[in-house]
C-alpha positions as CSV (number, residue, x, y, z in Angstrom):
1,X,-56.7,1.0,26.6
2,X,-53.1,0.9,25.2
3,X,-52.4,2.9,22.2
4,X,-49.7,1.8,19.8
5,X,-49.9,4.6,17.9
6,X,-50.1,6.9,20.4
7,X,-46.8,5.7,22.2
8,X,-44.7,5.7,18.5
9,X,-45.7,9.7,18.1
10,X,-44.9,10.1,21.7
11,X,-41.4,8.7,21.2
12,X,-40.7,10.2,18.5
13,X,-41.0,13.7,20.0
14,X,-42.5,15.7,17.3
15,X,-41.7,19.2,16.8
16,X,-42.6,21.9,14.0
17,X,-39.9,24.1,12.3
18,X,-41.1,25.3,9.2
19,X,-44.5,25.9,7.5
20,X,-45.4,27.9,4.1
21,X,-47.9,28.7,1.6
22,X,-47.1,27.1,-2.5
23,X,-48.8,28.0,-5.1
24,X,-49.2,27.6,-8.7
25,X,-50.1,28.9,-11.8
26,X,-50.1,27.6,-15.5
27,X,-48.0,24.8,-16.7
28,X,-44.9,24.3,-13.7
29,X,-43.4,21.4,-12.2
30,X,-40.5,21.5,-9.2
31,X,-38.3,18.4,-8.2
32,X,-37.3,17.7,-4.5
33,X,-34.6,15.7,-3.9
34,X,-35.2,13.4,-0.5
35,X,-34.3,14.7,2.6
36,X,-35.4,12.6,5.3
37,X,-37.5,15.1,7.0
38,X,-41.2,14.5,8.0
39,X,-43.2,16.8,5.5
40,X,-47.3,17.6,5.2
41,X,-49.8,19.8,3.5
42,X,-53.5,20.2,2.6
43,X,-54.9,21.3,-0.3
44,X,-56.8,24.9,-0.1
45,X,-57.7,25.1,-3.3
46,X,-57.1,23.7,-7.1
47,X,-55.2,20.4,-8.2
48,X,-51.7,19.6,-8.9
49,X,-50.0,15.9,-8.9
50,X,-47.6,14.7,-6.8
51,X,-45.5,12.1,-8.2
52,X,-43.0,10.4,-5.0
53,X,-39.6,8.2,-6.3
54,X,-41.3,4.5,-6.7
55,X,-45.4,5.3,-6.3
56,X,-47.8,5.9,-8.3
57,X,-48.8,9.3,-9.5
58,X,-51.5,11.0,-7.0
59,X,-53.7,13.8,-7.9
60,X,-54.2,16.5,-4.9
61,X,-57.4,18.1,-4.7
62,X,-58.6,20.9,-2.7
63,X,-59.6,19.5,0.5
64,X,-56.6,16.4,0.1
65,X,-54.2,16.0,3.6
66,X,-50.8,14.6,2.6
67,X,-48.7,13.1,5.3
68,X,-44.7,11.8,4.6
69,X,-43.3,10.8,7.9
70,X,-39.2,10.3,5.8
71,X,-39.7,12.3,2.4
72,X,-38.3,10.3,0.0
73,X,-37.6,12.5,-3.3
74,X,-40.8,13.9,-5.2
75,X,-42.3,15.9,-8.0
76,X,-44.8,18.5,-7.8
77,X,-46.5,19.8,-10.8
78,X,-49.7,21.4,-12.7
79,X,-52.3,18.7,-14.4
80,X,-50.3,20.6,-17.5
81,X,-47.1,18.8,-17.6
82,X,-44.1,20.6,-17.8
83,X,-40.1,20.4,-17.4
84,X,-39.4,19.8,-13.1
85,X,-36.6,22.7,-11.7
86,X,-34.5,21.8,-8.9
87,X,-35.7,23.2,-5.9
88,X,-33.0,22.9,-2.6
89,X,-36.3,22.1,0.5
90,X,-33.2,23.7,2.7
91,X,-33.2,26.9,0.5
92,X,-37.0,27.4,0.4
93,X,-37.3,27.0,4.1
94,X,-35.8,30.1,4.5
95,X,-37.6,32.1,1.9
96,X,-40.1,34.3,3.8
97,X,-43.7,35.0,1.8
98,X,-45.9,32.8,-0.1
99,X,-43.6,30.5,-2.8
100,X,-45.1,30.8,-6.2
101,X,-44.4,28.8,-9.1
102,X,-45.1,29.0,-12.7
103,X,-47.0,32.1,-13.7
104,X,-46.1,34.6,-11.9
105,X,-48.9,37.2,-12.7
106,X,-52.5,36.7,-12.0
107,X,-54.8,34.5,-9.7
108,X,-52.9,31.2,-8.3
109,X,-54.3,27.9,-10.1
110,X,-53.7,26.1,-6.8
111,X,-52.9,27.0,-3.1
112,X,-51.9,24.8,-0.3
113,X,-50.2,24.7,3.0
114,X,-47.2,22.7,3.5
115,X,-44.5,22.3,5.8
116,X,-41.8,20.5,7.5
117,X,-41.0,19.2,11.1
118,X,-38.4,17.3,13.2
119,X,-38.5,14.3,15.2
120,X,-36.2,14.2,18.1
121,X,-36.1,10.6,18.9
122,X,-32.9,8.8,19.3
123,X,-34.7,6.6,17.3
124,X,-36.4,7.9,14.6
125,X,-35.8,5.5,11.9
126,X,-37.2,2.4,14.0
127,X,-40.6,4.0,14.4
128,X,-40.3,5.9,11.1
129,X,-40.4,2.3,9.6
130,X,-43.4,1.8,11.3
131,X,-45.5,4.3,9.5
132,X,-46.7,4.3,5.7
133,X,-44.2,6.1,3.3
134,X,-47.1,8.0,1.8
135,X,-50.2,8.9,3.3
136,X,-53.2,10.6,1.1
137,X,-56.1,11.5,3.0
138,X,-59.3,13.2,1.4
139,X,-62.5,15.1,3.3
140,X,-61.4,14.9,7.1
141,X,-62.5,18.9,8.0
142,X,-60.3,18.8,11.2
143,X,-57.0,18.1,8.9
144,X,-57.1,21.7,7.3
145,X,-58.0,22.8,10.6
146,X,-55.2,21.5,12.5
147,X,-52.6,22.5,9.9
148,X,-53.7,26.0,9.8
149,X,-53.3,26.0,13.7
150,X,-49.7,25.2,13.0
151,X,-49.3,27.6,10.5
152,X,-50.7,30.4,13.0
153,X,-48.9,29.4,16.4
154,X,-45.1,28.7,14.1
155,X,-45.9,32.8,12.7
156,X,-46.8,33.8,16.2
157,X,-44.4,34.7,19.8
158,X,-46.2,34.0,22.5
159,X,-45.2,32.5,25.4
160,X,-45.4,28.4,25.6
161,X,-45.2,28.5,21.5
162,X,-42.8,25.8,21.5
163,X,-45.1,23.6,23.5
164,X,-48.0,24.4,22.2
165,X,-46.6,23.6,18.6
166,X,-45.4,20.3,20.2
167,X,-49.1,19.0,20.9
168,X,-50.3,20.4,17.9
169,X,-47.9,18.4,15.5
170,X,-48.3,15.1,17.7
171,X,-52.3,15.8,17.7
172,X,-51.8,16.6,13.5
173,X,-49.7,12.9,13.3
174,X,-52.5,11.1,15.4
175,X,-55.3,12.6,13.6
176,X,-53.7,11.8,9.7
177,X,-52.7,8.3,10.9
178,X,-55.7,7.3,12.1
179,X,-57.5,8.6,9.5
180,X,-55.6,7.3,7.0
181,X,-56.0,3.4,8.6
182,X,-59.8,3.6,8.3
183,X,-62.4,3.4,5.3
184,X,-63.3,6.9,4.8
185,X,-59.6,8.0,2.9
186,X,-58.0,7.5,-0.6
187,X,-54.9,6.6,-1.3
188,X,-51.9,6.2,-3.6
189,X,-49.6,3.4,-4.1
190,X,-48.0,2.4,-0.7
191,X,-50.6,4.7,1.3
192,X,-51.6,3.2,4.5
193,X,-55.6,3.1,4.0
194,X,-57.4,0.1,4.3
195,X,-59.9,1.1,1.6
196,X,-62.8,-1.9,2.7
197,X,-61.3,-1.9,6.2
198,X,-61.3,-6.2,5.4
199,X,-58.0,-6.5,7.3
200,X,-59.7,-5.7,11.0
201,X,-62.2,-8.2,10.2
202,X,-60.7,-11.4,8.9
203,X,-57.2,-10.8,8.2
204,X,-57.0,-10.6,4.8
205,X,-54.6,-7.9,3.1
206,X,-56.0,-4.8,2.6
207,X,-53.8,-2.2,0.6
208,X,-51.2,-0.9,3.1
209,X,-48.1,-1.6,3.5
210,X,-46.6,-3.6,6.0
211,X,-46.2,-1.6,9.1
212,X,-47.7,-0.5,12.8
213,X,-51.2,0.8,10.9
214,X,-52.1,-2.5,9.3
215,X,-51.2,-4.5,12.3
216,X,-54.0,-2.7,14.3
217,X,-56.2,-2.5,11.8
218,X,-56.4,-6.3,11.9
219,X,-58.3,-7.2,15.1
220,X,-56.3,-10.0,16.4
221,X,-52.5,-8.9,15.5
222,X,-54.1,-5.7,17.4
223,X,-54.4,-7.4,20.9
224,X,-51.0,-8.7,20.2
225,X,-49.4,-5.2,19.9
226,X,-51.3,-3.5,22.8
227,X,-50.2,-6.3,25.4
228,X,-46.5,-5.8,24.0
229,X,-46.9,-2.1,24.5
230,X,-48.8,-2.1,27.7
231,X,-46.6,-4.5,29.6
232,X,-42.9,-4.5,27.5
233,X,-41.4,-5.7,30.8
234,X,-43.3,-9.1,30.2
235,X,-41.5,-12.1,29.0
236,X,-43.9,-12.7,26.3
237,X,-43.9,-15.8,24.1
238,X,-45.3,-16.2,20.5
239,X,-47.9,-18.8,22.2
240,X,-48.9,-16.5,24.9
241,X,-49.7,-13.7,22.4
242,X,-51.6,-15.4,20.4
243,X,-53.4,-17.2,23.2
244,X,-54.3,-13.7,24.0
245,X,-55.2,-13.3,20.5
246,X,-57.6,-16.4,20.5
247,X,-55.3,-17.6,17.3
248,X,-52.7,-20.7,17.1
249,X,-49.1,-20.3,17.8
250,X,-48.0,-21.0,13.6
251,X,-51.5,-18.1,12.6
252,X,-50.6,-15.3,15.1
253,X,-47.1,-15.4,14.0
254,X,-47.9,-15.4,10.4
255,X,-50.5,-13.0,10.1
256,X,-48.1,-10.5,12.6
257,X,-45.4,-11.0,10.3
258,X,-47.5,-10.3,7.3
259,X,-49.2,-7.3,8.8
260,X,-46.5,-5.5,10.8
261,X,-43.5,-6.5,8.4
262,X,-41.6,-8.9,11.1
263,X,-42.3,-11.5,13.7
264,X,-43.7,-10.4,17.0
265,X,-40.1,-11.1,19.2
266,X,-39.0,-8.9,16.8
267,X,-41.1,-6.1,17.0
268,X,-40.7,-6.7,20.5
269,X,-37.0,-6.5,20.9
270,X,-37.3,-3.5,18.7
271,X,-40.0,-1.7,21.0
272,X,-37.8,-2.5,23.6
273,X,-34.8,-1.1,22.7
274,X,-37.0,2.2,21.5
275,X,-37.7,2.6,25.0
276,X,-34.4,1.4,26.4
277,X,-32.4,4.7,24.2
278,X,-35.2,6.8,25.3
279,X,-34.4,6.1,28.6
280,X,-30.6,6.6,28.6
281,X,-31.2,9.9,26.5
282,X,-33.0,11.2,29.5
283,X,-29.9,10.2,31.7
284,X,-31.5,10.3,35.0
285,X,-31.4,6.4,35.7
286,X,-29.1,3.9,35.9
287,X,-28.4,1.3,33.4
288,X,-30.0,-1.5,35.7
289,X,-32.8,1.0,35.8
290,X,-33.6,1.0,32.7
291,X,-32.7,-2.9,32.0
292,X,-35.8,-3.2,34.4
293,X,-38.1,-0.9,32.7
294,X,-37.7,-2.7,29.6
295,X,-37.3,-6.3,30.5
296,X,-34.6,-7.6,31.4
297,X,-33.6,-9.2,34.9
298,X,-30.1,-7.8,35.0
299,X,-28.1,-4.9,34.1
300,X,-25.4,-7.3,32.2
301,X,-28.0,-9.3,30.4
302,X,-29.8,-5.8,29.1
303,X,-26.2,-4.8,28.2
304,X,-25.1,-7.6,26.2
305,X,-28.9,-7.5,24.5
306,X,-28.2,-3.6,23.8
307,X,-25.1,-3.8,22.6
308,X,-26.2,-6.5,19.6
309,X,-28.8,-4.9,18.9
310,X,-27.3,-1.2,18.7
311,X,-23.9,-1.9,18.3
312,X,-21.8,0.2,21.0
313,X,-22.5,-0.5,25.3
314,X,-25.8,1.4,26.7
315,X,-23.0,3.1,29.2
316,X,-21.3,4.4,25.3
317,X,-24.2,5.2,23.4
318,X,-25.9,7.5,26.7
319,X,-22.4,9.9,26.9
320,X,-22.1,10.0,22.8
321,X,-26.2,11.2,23.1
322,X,-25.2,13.5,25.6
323,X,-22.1,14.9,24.1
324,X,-23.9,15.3,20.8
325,X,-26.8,17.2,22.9
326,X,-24.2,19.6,24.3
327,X,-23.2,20.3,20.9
328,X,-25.7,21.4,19.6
């Protein structure tokens, strides 16, 4: 069967770079400014509360998975409030040891791992929009597991590191996110559980927001995703989706909208193009190539759809890419 999910981590070519060990003690509160960065960490031991710009409050417990596919800015702190110090994410990347704040003497209140990785999609901020802003996940054993895996191969130099940190990170995305659609997580404010799981069975809203995890867990906007993903080459209508969907025309497109946060063509066009800059990143196939892989019956057609969408030629935007990939 087609995963959605699936191909949106695959595109968006996960990779680790930095991992760490917080800690806390006493009364202590740090402010993060937002970075865009994909962040996560699970709770080893103790409670803090994370408070991220325009959510709710959330407390982390010992056990807790927190996944932040853009970090938006945040505060960390003790249950004991206190006055937030700047901290620069860039500066305490590069700090080696465990980063302790507050008390400095004696046992550690709380312990986690956190960390921070890269996505090097052309298109990151697409499928970024995709996922929840916040995801709070609580008692799935393999999270923990999984991060610690990370922690150990990003410390260690054997050969195939970089690979094997590759599959972990895109095996640590697919785990939180499909944990976090389903009934057994918590969540704060804008967190993509379900809590009942009511949207897969009758379409009602459940609490996340709009975005690629509440359109599959409703049942029916579901089919429509996985036939737009397994076949993008398709010249799908609205009415032959949702006959697929066994829903009228005026339903599927309403409750698609509602669920995945814009109409199916949409979506569409934007999975399509996705694909279509992946493609011309790779730079081993020509333009009409890759107007065929994604849809579209000519190279000039594809073009003139590319170039409104993206706003520069698919020729332009493939030798800028690769320039920019040279350069660095």
């Amino acid at each position: 069967m087609v995963d959605p999910l699936l191909d949106v981590i695959t595109l968006l070519r996960p990779r680790a770079v930095f991992s760490k060990v917080i800690s806390g003690a006493g009364a202590w509160a740090v402010r993060y400014s937002a970075f865009g960065q994909p962040s996560f960490c699970t709770m080893l031991e103790g409670r803090c509360v994370l408070t991220v710009d325009q959510q709710e409050p959330l407390t982390l417990e010992a056990g807790d998975f927190l996944l932040m596919p853009a970090t938006p800015g945040f505060t960390l702190s003790s249950p004991e409030p206190a006055v937030p110090v700047f901290l620069d994410p860039d500066q305490t990347r590069d700090t080696t040891g465990e980063l302790r704040h507050g008390r400095r003497s004696g046992p550690p209140d709380v312990r986690m791992l956190g960390g921070y990785f890269a996505f090097d999609s052309p298109d990151a901020a697409l499928l970024v929009s995709l996922l929840p802003v916040l995801l709070h996940v609580r008692g799935v054993e393999r999270l923990p597991v999984l991060v610690q895996l990370v922690r150990d191969e990003s410390l260690d130099t054997r050969p195939g590191r970089d690979l094997v940190l590759r599959r972990l990170v895109e095996i640590l995305l697919v785990e939180a996110l499909r944990s976090g659609s389903g009934s057994g997580s918590d969540s704060a404010s804008g967190a993509a559980t379900q809590g009942d799981g009511r949207e897969g069975r009758d379409g009602r809203e459940g609490d996340a927001p709009p975005g690629l995890l509440r359109g599959l867990a409703d049942a029916r906007v579901a089919v429509g995703l996985r036939l737009m993903h397994g076949d993008p080459t398709r010249a799908w209508t609205v009415e032959a989706l949702a006959r697929q969907a066994a829903l009228s025309r005026s339903t599927f497109f309403d409750r698609f909208s509602r669920a995945v946060g814009v109409p199916p063509m949409e979506y569409l066009l934007s999975w399509r193009m996705a694909l279509a800059k992946d493609l011309l990143v790779r730079g081993d196939l020509a333009i009409a190539d890759v107007a065929e892989r994604v849809g579209y019956g000519s190279a000039s057609t594809f073009s003139t759809a590319f170039s409104r969408y993206v706003g520069q030629p698919p020729g332009r935007y493939a030798r800028e890419r690769e320039t920019l990939a040279l350069a660095s």
